[in-house]
C-alpha positions in Angstrom: 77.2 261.5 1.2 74.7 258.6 0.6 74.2 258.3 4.7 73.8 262.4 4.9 70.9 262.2 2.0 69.3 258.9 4.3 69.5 260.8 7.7 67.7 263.7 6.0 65.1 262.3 4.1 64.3 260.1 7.2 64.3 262.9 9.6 61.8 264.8 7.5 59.7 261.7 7.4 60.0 261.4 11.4 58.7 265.3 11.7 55.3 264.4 9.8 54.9 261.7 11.6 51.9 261.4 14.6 53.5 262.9 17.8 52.3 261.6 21.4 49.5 263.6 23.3 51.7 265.8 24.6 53.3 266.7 21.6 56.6 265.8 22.4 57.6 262.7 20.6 60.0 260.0 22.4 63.4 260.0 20.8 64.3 255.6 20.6 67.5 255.1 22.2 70.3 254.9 19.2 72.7 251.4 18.8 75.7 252.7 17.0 77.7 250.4 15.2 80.5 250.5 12.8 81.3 247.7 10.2 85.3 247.4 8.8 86.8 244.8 7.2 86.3 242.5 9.1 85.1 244.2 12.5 82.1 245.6 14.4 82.5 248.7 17.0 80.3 250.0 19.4 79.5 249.8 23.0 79.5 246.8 24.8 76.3 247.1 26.8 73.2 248.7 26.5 69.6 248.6 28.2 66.6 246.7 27.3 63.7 248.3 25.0 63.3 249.5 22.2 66.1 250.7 20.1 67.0 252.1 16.9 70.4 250.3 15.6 72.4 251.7 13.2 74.8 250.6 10.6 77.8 252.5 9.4 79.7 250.5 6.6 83.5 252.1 6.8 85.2 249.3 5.3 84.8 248.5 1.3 82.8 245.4 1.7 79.1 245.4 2.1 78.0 244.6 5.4 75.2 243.9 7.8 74.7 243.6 11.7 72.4 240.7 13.0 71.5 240.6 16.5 71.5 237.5 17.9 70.4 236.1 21.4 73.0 233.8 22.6 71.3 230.6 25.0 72.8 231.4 28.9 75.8 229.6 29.1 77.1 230.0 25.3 79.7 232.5 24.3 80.6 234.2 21.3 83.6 232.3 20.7 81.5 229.3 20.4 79.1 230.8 17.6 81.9 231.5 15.8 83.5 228.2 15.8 79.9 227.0 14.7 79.4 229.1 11.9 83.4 228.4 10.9 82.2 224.7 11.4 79.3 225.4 8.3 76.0 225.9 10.7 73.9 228.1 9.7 71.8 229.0 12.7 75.1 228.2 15.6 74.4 226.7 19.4 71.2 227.8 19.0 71.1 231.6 19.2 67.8 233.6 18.6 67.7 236.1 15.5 66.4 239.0 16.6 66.9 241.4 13.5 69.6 244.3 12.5 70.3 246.5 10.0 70.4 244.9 6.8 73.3 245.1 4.2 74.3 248.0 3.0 77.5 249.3 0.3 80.5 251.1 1.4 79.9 254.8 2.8 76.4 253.4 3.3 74.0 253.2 6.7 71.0 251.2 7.4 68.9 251.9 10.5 66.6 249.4 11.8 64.1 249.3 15.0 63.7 246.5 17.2 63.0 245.1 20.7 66.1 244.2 22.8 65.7 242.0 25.4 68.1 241.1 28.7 70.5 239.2 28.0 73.6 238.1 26.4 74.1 238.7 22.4 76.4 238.8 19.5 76.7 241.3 16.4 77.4 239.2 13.3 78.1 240.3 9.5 76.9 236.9 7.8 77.4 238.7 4.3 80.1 236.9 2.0 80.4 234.7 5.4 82.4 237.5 7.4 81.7 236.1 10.0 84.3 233.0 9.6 86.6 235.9 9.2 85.9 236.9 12.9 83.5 239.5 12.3 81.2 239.1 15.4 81.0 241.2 18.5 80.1 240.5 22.1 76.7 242.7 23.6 75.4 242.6 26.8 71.1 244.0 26.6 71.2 244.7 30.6 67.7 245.2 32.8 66.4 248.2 33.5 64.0 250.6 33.9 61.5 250.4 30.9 61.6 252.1 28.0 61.1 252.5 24.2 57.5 251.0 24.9 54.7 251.0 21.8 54.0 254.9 22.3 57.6 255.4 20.7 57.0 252.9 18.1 57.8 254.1 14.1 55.0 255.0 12.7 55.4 253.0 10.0 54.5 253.8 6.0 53.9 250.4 5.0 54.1 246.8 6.0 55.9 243.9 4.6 55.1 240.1 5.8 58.0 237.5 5.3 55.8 234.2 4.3 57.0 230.3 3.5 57.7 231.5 1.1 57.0 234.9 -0.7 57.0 238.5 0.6 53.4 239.7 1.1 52.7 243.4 0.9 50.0 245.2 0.2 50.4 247.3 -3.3 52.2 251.0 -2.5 54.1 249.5 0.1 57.2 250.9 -1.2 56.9 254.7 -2.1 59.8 257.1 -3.3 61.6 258.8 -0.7 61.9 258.0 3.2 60.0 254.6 4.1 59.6 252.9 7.2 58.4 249.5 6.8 57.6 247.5 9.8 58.3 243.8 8.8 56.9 241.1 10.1 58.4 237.4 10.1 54.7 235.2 10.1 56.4 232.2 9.0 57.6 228.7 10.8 61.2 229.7 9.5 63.8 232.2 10.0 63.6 234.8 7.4 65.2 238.4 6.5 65.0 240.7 3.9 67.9 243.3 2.1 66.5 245.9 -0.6 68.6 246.1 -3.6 68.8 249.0 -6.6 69.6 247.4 -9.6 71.7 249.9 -12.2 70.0 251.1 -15.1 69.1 249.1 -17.9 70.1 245.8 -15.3 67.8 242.9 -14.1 67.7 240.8 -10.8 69.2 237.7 -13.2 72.4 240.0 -14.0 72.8 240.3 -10.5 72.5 236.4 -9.7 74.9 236.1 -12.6 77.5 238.5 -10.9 77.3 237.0 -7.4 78.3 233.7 -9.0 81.9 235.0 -10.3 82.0 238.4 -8.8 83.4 239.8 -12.3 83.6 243.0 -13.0 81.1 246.1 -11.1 77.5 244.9 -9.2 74.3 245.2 -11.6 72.9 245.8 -8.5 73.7 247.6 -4.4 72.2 246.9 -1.5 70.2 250.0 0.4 69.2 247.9 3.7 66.6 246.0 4.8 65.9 243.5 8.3 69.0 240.4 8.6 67.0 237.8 10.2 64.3 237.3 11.6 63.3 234.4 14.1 60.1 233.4 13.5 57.3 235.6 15.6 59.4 238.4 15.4 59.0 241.9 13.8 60.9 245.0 13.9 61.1 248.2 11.6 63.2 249.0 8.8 64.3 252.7 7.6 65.3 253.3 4.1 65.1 256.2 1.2 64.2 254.5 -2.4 65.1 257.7 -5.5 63.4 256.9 -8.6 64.6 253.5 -10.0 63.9 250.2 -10.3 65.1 247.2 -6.9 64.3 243.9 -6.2 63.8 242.9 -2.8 65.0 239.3 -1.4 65.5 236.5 1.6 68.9 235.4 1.6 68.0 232.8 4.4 69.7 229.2 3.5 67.7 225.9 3.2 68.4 222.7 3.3 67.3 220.2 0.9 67.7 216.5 -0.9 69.1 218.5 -3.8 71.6 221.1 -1.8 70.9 224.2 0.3 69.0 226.7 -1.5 68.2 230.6 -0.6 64.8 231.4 0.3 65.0 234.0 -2.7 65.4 231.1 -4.8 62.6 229.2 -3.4 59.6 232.6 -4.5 60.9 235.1 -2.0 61.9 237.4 -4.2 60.6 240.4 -5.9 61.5 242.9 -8.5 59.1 246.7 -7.7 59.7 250.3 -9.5 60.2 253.7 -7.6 58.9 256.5 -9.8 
């Protein structure tokens, strides 16, 4: 139901939105993938451009989908063994973005730029992905398409800094937004949208992530995984009435342990009325 009221809200948004000169708008090429626990399906290859990739979370975990560009030569297999090994970032693979993490029943629709190559589709929430949850992709050449005339036009714009989100105020509005997102820092960087239950705070949340007792102050509605730095992509989401918090769950090492970037000022709490 929650992924019916999501496609509808954001199809109304699409319809109000600038068409080309011709009046026909360009439909973006759609990414399908579903998330179980703990596996990814969809198609195995798909062409270069730009493309709208969507999440569909069937299993009763949350999950996300990054996109990753592997280096030539590296396969899957050996991302996984360094992410089971405790890397972070493994052999050196490119984030390029994804639908960020969404509840069970839930979607989450981003748009970004797929380049040739060789890729894997990861679920890095709760570390699924040392439960295998990765998938091979193969971006193949081709003629181009998705260029910037089929670009979202996007209601807002949120930059992910060292450290802090910068918007500017309105950014997030009630209903259908379509945030382009910009990573204009020197580190990786993502950001998931979260609606906190009533009467609940962003510090009940961090509280129940610590022991996982008893039902979420808070659920995640989406957002952009990561982001390699210089990148951007677009992120669809509704917001109802009610109060969220947005965050980077990006890791960083330090002398005193590996802290998130939400814990380091890139974190905010924001009202929908």
């Amino acid at each position: 139901m929650r992924s019916m009221v999501r496609a509808a809200a954001l199809a109304s948004l699409a319809a109000c939105a600038p068409g080309r000169p011709d009046g026909a708008r360009r439909e973006l090429p759609l990414l399908r993938l579903e998330a179980r626990d703990f596996a990814f399906t969809g198609p195995r290859e798909v062409p270069a451009g730009l493309t709208r990739v969507r999440l569909v979370n069937r299993g009763p975990a949350w999950h996300e989908a990054l996109v990753t560009r592997l280096p030539d030569g590296v396969t899957p297999e050996a991302y996984l063994a360094g992410a089971r090994a405790g890397d972070a970032f493994p052999v050196g693979a490119v984030d390029v973005g994804g639908p960020g993490k969404v509840a069970a029943g839930d979607s989450s629709d981003v748009v970004i730029a797929l380049e040739p190559g060789r890729y894997a589709v990861v679920c890095w929430s709760d570390g699924h992905v040392k439960a295998g949850m990765i998938a091979s992709i193969v971006i193949t050449a081709g003629e181009a398409r998705g260029g910037a005339e089929a670009a979202p036009t996007p209601s807002g714009e949120v930059r992910l800094e060292d450290f802090r989100l910068a918007h500017d105020s309105g950014a997030y509005r009630r209903g259908a937004n379509v945030l382009r997102i910009r990573n204009t820092g020197q580190r990786p960087h993502d950001i998931t949208f979260y609606r906190l239950e009533p009467g609940r705070t962003a510090r009940d949340f961090g509280a129940w992530y610590a022991t996982r007792r008893g039902p979420p102050p808070a659920v995640p509605v989406g957002g952009m995984v990561t982001l390699a730095p210089g990148r951007d992509g677009w992120a669809e989401l509704v917001l109802p009435a009610g109060r969220y918090f947005a965050a980077c769950g990006t890791p960083e090492p330090g002398p005193n342990g590996t802290q998130i970037h939400a814990q380091m000022g890139m974190a905010e709490v924001f009202e929908i009325r």
